[in-house]
C-alpha positions as a Markdown table, in Angstrom:
| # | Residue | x | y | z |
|---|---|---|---|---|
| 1 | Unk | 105.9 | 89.1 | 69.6 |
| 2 | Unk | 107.6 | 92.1 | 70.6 |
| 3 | Unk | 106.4 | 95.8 | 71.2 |
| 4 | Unk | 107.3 | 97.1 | 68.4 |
| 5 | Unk | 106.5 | 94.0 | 66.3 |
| 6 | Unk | 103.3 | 94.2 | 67.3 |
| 7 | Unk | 103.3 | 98.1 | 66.5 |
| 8 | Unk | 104.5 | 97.4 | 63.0 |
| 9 | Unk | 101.3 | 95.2 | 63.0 |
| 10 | Unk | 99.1 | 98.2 | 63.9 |
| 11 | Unk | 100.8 | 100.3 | 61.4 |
| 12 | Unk | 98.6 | 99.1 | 58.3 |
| 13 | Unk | 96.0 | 100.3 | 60.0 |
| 14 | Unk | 97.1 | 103.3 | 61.7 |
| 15 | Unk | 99.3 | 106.5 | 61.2 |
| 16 | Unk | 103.0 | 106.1 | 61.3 |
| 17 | Unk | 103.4 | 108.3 | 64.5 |
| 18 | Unk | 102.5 | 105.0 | 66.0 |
| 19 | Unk | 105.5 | 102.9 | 64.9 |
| 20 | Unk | 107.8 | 106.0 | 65.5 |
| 21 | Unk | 106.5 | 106.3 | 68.8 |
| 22 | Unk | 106.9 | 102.7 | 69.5 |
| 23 | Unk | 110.5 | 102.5 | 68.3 |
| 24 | Unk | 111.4 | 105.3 | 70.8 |
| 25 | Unk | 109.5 | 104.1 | 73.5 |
| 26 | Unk | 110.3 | 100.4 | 73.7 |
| 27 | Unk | 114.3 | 101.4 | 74.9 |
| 28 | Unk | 112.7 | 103.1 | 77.7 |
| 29 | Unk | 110.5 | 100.8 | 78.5 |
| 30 | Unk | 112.8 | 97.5 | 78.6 |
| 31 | Unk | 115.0 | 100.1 | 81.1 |
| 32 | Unk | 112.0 | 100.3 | 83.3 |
| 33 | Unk | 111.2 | 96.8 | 83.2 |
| 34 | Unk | 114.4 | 95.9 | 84.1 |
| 35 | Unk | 115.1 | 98.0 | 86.9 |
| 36 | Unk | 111.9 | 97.0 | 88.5 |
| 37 | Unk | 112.6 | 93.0 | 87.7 |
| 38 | Unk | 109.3 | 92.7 | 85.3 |
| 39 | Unk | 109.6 | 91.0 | 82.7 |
| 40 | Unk | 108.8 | 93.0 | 79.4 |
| 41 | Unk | 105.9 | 91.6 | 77.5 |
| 42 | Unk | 103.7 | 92.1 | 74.3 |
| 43 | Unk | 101.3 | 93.3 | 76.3 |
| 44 | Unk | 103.3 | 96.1 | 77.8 |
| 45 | Unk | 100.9 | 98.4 | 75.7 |
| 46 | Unk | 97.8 | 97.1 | 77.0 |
| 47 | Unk | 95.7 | 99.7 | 79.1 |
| 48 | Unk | 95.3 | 97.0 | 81.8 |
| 49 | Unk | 98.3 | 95.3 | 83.4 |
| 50 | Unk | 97.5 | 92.5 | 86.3 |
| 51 | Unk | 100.7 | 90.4 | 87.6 |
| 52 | Unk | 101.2 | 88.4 | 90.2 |
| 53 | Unk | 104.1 | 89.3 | 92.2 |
| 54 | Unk | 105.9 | 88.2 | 95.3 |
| 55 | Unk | 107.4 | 90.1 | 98.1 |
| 56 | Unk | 111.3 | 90.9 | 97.3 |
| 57 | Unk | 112.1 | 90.6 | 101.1 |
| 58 | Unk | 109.1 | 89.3 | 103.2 |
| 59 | Unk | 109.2 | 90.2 | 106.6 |
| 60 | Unk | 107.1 | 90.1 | 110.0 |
| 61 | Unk | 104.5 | 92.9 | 108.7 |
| 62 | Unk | 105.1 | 93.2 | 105.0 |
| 63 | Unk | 101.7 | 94.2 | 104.3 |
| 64 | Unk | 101.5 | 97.0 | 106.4 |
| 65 | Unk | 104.7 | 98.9 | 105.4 |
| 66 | Unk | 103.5 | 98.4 | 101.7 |
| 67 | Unk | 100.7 | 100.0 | 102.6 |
| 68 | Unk | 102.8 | 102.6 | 105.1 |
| 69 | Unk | 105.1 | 103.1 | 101.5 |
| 70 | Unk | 102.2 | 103.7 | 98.8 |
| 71 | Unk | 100.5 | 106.3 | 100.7 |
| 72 | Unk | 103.8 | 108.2 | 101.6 |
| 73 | Unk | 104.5 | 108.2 | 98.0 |
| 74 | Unk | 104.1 | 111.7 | 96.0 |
| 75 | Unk | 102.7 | 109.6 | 92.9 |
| 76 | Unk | 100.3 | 107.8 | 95.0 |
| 77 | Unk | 96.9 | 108.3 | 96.3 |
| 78 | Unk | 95.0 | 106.0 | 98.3 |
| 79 | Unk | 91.6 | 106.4 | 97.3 |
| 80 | Unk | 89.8 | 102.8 | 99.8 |
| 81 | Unk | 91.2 | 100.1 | 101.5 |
| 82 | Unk | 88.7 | 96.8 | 101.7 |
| 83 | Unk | 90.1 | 95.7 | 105.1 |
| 84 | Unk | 93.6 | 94.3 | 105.4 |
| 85 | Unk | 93.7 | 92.3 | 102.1 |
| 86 | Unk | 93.4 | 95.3 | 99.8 |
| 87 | Unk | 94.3 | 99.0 | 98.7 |
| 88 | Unk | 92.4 | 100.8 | 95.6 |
| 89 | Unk | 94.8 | 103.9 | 94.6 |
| 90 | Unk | 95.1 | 106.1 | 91.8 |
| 91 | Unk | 99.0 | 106.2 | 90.5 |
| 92 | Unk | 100.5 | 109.1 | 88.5 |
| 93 | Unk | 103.0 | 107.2 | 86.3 |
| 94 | Unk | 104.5 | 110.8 | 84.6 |
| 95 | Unk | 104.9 | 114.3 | 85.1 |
| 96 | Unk | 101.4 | 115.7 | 84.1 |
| 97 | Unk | 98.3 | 115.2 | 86.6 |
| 98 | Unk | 96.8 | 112.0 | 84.5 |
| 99 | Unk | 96.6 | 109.1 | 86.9 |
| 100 | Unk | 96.0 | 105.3 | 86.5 |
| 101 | Unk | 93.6 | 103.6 | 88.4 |
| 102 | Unk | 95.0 | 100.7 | 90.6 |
| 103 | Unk | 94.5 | 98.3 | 93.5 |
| 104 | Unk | 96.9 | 95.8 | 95.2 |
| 105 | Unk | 95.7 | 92.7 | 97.2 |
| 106 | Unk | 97.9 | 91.0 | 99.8 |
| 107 | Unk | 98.3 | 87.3 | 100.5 |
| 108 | Unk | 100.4 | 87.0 | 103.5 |
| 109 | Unk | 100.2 | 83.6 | 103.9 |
| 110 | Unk | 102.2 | 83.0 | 100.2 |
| 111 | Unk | 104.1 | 86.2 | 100.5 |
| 112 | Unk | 102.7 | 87.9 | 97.2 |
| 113 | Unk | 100.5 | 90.3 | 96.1 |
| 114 | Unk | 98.1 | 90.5 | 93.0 |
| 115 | Unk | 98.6 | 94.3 | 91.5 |
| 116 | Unk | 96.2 | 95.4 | 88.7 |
| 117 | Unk | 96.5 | 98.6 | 87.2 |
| 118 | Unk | 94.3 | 100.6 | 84.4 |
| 119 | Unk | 94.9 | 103.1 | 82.6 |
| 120 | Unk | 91.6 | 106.0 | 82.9 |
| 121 | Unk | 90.1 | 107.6 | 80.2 |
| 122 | Unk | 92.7 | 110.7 | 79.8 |
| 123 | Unk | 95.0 | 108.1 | 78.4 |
| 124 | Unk | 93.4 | 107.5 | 75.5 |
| 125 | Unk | 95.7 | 109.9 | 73.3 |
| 126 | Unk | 95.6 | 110.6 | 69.7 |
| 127 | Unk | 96.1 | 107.3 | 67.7 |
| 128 | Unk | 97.1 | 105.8 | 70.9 |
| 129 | Unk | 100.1 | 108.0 | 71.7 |
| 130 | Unk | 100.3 | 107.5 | 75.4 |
| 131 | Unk | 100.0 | 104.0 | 75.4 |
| 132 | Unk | 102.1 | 101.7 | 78.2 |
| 133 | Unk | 101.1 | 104.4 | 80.9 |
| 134 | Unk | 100.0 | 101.5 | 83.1 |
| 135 | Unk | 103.2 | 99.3 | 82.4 |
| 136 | Unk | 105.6 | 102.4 | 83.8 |
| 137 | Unk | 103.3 | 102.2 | 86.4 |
| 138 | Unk | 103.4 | 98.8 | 87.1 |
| 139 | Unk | 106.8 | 99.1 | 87.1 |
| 140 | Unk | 107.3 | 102.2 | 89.8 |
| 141 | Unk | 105.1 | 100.6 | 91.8 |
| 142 | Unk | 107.1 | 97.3 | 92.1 |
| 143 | Unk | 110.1 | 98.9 | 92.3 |
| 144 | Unk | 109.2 | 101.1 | 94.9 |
| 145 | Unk | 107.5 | 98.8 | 96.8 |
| 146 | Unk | 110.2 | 95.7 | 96.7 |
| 147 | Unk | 107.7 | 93.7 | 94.5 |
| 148 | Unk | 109.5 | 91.1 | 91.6 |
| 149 | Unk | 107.6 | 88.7 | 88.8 |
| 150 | Unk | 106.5 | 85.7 | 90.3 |
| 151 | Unk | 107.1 | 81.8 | 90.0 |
| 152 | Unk | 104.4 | 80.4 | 88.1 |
């Protein structure tokens, strides 16, 4: 089922903002999603997004310029690290100060990470407005980091 397939489900039972919205949001998103080499899903809206992903270009050290990269990044803040296996940040996927919530955990050994973002409570919007604010995430922070969908 597609975005916007599943936002014409929605729209029975809420306002038609939503399938507007959705209609000029999905172009934007499949862009995103294809420039960052994740695969766009019916559960791009979700306010959670966890993937598995592996290392574009692994390299002696991977981990460590990853973690070098996210906390030189203006939309990132680095917020705990739980030893070398994993970074909690907050991620600001827009313009405005709203973040999401994220951590990344590194497997060295079979050159991916696990990256599992949330969206926080200021995403909540009217009627679900600013839904997919943890996809676009997901998607600057794979692109900016060299990250690409895993085999399964």
């Amino acid at each position: 089922m597609s975005v916007l397939a599943e936002y014409r489900q929605e729209a029975g039972r809420t306002p038609a903002v939503n399938v507007v919205w959705a209609v000029a949001v999905r172009p934007s998103l499949r862009r995103r999603a294809r420039t960052a080499g994740i695969p766009l899903t019916p559960d791009a809206l979700a306010r959670r997004q966890t993937r598995q992903l592996r290392v574009l270009r692994p390299s002696v050290g991977w981990p460590d310029r990853m973690r070098t990269e996210l906390k030189a990044s203006d939309r990132a803040s680095v917020t705990a690290e739980k030893g070398r296996e994993e970074v909690w940040f907050q991620w600001r996927p827009g313009r405005r100060r709203h973040t999401v919530w994220g951590s990344i955990t590194f497997d060295e050994a079979a050159g991916t990470v696990l990256l599992d973002l949330r969206e926080g409570a200021a995403y909540t919007g009217v009627s679900g407005v600013r839904r997919g604010a943890s996809f676009v995430a997901l998607c600057q922070v794979a692109g900016g980091l060299g990250l690409v969908e895993g085999e399964d």
